[in-house]
N, C-alpha and C positions, 0 to 999 in steps of 0.2 A: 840684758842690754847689749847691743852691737857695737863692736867697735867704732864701727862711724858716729852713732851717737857721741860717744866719748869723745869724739875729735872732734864734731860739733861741740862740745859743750869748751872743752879745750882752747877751739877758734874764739868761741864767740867771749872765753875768760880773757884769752891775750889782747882783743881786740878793744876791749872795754879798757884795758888798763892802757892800751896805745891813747883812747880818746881822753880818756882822764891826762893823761901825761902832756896831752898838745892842748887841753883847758888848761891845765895850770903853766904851760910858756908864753901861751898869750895870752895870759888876764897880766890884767891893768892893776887891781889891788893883791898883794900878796896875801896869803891866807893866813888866818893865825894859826898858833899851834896848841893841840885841845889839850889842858889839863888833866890829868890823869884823876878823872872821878868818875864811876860807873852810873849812867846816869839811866841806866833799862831798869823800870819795876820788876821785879819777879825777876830776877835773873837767872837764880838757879831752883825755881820751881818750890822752895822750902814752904812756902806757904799752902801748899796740896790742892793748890787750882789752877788753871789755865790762865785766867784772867793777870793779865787785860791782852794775851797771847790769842790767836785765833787762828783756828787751823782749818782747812781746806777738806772737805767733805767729813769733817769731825771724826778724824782720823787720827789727834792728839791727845794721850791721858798722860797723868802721872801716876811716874810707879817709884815704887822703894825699891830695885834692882833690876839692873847692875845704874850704880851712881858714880859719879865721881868726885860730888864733894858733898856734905851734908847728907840729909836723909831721903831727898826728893831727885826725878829728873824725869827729862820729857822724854814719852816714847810716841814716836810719829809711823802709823800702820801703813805703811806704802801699798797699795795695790799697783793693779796692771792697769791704770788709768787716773791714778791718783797719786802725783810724790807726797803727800801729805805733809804740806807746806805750813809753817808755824811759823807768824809774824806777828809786831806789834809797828804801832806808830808815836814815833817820839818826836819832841819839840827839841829842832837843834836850833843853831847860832847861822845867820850867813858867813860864806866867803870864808869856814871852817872846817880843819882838819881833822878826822877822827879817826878813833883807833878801833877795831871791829875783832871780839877776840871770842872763842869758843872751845869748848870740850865735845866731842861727840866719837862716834861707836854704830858702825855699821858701814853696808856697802854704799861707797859713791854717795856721801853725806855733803850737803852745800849749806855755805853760811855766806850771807852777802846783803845787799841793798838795795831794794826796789829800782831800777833804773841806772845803776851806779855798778860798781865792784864786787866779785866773790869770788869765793876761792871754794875745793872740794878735795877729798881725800877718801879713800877707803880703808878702814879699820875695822873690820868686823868681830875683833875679838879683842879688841880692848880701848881705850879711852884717848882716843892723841888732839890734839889743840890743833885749831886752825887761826887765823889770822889776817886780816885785812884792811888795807885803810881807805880812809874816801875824803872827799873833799867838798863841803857844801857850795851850792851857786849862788851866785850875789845876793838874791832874795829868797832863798828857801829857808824853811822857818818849820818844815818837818822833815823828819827819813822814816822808811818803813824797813823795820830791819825782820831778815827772815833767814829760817834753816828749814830746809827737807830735803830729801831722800831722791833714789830714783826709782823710778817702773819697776814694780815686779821687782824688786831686789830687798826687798826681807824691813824687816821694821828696822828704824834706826832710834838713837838714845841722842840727845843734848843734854849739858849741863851748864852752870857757871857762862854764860854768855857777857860777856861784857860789850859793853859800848864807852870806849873813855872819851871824856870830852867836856863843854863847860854845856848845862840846858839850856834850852831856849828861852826861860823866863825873861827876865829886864821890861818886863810888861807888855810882850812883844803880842800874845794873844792872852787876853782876860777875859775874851769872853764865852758864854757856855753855850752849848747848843740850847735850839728850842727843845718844849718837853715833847715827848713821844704821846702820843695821841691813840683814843679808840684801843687799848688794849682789851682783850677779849679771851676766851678758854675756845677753843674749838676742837679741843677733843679732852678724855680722861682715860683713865682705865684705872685699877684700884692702886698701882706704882706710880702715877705718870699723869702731870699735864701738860696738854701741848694749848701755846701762846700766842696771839700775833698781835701787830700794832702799828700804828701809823709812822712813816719814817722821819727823825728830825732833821733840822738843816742848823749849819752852821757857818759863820762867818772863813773857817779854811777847813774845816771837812769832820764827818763823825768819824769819831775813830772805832767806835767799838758801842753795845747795847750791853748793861750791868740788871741781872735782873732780879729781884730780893723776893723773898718767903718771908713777910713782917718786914724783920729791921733787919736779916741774913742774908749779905748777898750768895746768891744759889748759882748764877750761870755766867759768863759774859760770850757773847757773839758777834756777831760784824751784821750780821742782816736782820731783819724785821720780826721774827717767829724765835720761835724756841720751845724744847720739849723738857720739862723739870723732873728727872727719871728719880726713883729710892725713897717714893713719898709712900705713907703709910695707907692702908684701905682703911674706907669711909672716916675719912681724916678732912676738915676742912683748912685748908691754906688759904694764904691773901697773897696778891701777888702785884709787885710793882714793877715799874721798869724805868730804867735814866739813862741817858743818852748821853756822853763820855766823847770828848776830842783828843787831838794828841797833845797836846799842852799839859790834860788831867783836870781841863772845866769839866762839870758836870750840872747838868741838868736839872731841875727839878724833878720829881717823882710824879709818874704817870699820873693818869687813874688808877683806882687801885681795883683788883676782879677777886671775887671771891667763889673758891672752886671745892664741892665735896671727894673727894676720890670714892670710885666705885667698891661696892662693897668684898671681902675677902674672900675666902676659902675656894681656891683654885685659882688664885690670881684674879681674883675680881671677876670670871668669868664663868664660875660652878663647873670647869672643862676638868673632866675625871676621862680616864681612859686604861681599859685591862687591853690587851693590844698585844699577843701574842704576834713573833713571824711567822709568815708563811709566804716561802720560797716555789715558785713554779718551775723554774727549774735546774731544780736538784733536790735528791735524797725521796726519788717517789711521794710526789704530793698527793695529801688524801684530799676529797671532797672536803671543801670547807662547810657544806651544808649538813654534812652528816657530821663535822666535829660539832659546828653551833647547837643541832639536834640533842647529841651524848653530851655537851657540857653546859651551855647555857653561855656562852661567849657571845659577844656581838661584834667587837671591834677585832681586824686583823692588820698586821704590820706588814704592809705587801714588800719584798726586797724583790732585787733593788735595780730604783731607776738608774741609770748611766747613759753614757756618751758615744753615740754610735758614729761621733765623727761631726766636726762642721757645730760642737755644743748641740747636738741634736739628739733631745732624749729619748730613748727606747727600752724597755724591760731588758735589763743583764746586757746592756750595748748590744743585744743581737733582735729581740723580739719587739713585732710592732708594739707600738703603743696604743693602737688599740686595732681589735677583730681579733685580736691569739688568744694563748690559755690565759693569757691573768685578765683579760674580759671577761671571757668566759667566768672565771671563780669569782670578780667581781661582782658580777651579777648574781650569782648562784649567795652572794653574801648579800648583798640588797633585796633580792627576793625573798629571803630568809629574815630579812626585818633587823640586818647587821650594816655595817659600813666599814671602811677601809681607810688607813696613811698610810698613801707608799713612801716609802723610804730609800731618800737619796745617797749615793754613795758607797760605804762598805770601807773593807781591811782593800779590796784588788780589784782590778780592771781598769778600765780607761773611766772616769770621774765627771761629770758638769764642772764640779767645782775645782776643781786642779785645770781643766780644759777648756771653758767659755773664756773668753781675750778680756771680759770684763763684769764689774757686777751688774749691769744694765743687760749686757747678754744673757748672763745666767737664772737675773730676774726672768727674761721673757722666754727661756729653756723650765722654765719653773712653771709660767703661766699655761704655755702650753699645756703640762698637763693638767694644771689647777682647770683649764677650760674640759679636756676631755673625760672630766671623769667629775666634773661638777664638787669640787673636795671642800672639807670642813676641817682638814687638817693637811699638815704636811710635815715630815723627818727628814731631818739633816743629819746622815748616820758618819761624820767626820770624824777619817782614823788615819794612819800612815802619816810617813812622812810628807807624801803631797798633798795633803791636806792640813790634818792635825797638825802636823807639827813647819806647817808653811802658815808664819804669820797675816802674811799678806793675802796669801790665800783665804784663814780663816774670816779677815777684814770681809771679802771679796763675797763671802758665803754671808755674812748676817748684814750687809747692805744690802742685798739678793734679799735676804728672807723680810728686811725691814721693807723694803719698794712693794713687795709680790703683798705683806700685810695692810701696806695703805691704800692698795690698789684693790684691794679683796676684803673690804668689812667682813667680821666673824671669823677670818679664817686664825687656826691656830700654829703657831710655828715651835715645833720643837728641834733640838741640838742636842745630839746623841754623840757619847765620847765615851773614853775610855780612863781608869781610876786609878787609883793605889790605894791600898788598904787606909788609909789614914785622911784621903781625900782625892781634888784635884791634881794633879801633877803640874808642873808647871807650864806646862801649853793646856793643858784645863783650866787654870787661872788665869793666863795670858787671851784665854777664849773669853771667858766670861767680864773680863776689864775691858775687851774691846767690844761685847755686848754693851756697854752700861757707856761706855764713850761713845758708842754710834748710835745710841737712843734705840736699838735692833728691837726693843719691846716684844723679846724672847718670852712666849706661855710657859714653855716647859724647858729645863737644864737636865737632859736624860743620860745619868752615869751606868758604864756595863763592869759592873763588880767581879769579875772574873778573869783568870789567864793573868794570876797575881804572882805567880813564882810557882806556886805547888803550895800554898797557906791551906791549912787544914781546915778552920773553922770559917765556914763559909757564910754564915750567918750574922758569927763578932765583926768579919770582913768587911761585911756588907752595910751591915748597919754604921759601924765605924768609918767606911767610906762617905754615906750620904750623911752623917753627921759633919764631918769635914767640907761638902759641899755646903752644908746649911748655913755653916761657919765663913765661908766664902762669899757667900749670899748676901747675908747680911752684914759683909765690910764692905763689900763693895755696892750693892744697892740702896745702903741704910734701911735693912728692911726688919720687922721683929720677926721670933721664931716662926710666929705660925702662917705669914707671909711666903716666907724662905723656904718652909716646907711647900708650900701649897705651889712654887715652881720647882720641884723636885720632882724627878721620874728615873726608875730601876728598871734597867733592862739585862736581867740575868742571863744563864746557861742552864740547860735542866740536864738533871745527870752530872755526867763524865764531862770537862772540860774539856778546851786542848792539851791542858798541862797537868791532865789526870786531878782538878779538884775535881770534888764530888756534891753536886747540893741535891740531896735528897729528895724525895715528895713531903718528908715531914719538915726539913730546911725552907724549903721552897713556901711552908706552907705560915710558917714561923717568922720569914720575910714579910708575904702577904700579911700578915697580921700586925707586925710593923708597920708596914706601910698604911694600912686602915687608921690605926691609934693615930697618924702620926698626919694623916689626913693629905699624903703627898699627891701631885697630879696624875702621875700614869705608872703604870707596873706593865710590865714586856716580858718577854724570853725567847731566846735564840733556840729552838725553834719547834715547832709543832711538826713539821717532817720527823723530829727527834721524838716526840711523844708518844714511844713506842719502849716494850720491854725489850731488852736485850743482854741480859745478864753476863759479863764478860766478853760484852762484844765490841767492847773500846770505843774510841771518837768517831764515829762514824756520822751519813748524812741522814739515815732513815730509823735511826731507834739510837737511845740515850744512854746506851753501856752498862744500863744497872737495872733490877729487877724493878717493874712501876707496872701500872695497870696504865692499860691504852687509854690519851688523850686524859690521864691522872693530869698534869702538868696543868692542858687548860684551862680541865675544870677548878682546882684551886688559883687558878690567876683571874677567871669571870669571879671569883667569892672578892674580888677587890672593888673595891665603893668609893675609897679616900672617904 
């Protein structure tokens, strides 16, 4: 943020409070003074949904940390085009004062009133109240009360919001909207239905669409469609929808659609994938024809796209993206009756996803290449602190990969990260909650089990890792086991780590084997440059430090099936 923004937002806080202050010296009736009763539903998120809260590019979940009171609070994913604004509509009193009060945590956090008063503060590391009052106009009979964040400045936390004051009840609106109309499935997948329907009207306005699985409300939103992510494969649901004012009338229940999900293993899509890397350049790249030849591999992990400036992607930010060597080996892999997912990102260099201004950019830095190389897959390999561990970033990266999926039938989207022996970490959690909040309808959640401190058993590691993910899968998607594995993907180190672990060809091989039993999406390895012997010859770019027979690596990664 620029400091003139700040003084903009500053100008236009004083400004608001100057016109409030010169309505209330020339109004003609005094205002009453609001009762101290909180009259916002969900105030402090305890109930573990959004509803009847609605947030601005579905940018809002709830988490169980950090909170500041109870066990819930809202976390709003800001991007660089999105403050990820979180509001409701409530029934007040005319020609009344109110009291507007909040907990929140992060930079440049605003709490205020549609058209009226707010205030902001920045606290990024711990919980401070903010505070504001407003004054209804002679006939208003709702407020829309709201908190978010600003640009590019990191996800922010709400808690405990109150609104004190008397409702709007007195029979002031009783009536409900009309029902919602023409609801319909217009799309599935075996996690996932997506919704739409006809819009209701009401005598002073919808405030919000409630959408039920049977008699369980599942969603609420502010606009016509809706996608219902965590459903189980070939599962049938029924699915309703009611149309909601700010009073808290409600509608009758739609039509009702009854919808099968697609069937399992691989996330409803049979998408399996062995998908070693190979790096063109560095560490002497061998012919990819002649590894597919000696191993029997089809699929390669091409690294990696990045940012040659202007979000303009190019192989390593320096090589065209197309007519140099990785055409070349592309082809040499298609000819050969294989295919390719390049993969976006890395641990260094200049990024798309740290460097496109927005996710609509980064979508069409993504399209690009999905055009030049006609793809059936694509990797989001997000590590470092400008990425991984930039919330708003990561936001930025699976509204990219959700746009470029709905825009590209078939295409698969994977999200490569990094582990701790026991699981996700917690911006590998923080990843995967803002996958399932932004409906990013993520194929594959690709954990790299290695570069863990120096842990010995590379194998207990590993497996121990992607059971923690599975564990995370299935809280946050509602998914059962064999779901949660079937979006699971391992992308190891063969050899010698950075940190001197060691995973052998028989470790390596023991993984593979896991991962077959366990029926997960994709098996990887850092790198086939490396799949060479070199016994004592440390971490290097072109052989694996430990005795192995040439192109050993690949060939037990093609023996993976899922």
């Amino acid at each position: 943020m620029r400091i003139t923004d700040l003084g903009r937002s500053r100008r236009r806080f004083f400004a608001l409070l100057g016109t409030a202050a010169l309505a209330l010296a020339g109004a003609v009736a005094l205002p009453t003074t609001a009762q101290a009763a909180n009259i916002l539903p969900n105030p402090g998120f305890e109930s573990g949904s959004l509803s009847p809260w609605s947030c601005t590019g579905n940018l809002g979940s709830i988490v169980s940390s950090p909170v500041h009171g109870g066990s819930k609070a809202l976390a709003g994913a800001v991007s660089s085009s999105d403050n990820a604004q979180c509001s409701q509509t409530v029934s007040v009193q005319p020609n009344t004062t109110y009291s507007l009060s909040g907990w929140v945590r992060g930079s440049y956090v605003y709490l205020g009133v549609d058209g009226g008063a707010s205030t902001w503060t920045t606290s990024p590391s711990a919980y401070s109240q903010l505070s504001v009052s407003f004054t209804t106009g002679a006939s208003q009979t709702s407020a829309k009360i709201y908190v978010h964040g600003w640009y590019a400045q990191g996800t922010y936390y709400a808690d405990d919001i109150s609104l004190d004051g008397p409702g709007g009840g007195g029979g002031s609106d009783t009536q409900a909207p009309t029902t919602p109309t023409n609801l319909t499935s217009t799309g599935k997948t075996s996690s996932s239905v997506s919704l739409s329907w006809g819009a209701s009207s009401d005598n002073v306005g919808v405030s919000a669409y409630d959408v039920y699985s049977g008699s369980n409300q599942v969603l609420s939103v502010s606009g016509t469609s809706a996608t219902v992510s965590g459903l189980s494969p070939s599962t049938a649901y029924t699915f309703t929808v009611k149309a909601r004012d700010a009073a808290g009338n409600t509608s009758a229940a739609s039509n009702s659609v009854s919808v099968t999900t697609s069937a399992g293993g691989g996330g409803g899509t049979g998408f399996k994938q062995a998908a070693p890397y190979l790096f063109e350049g560095w560490g002497d790249p061998p012919n990819p024809a002649t590894v597919m030849s000696a191993t029997g591999v089809k699929w390669f992990t091409m690294a990696f796209v990045l940012d040659s400036g202007g979000c303009n992607p190019t192989w390593d930010g320096s090589r065209p993206l197309t007519g140099g060597v990785d055409q070349t080996a592309i082809n040499q892999i298609r000819s050969a009756g294989g295919d390719i997912v390049p993969s976006f990102g890395g641990w260094q260099g200049s990024k798309l996803g740290a460097n496109c201004s927005s996710a609509s950019a980064l979508a069409g830095a993504l399209q690009k290449v999905i055009d030049a190389y006609g793809l059936k897959a694509i990797d989001m390999d997000i590590e470092n602190t400008d990425e991984f561990e930039n919330e708003a970033v990561q936001a930025k990266i699976l509204t990219a990969l959700k746009t470029v999926k709905t825009n590209n039938p078939g295409l698969r989207t994977i999200v490569t990260f990094g582990t701790s022996t026991t699981g996700p970490s917690y911006y590998g959690n923080r990843l995967i909650e803002q996958a399932q909040s932004l409906n990013a309808n993520i194929d594959v959640f690709t954990i790299m089990p290695f570069d863990f401190g120096g842990g010995s058993d590379m194998y207990g590691n590993t497996v121990n890792a992607a059971e923690g993910l599975k564990a995370k899968l299935k809280s946050t998607f509602g998914w059962d086991d064999a779901t949660a594995y079937s979006h699971i993907g391992i992308s190891g180190m063969n050899g010698l780590s950075d940190q001197q672990e060691n995973t052998t060809p028989a470790i390596w091989t023991s993984i593979r084997d896991w991962a077959n039993t366990h029926h997960i999406a994709r098996l990887a390895y850092w790198a086939v440059n490396r799949d060479r012997s070199c016994p004592g010859g440390g971490v290097v770019s072109n052989c694996s430090g430990i005795s192995q027979s040439t192109w050993q690596f690949t060939s037990i990664t093609a023996g993976f099936t899922g």
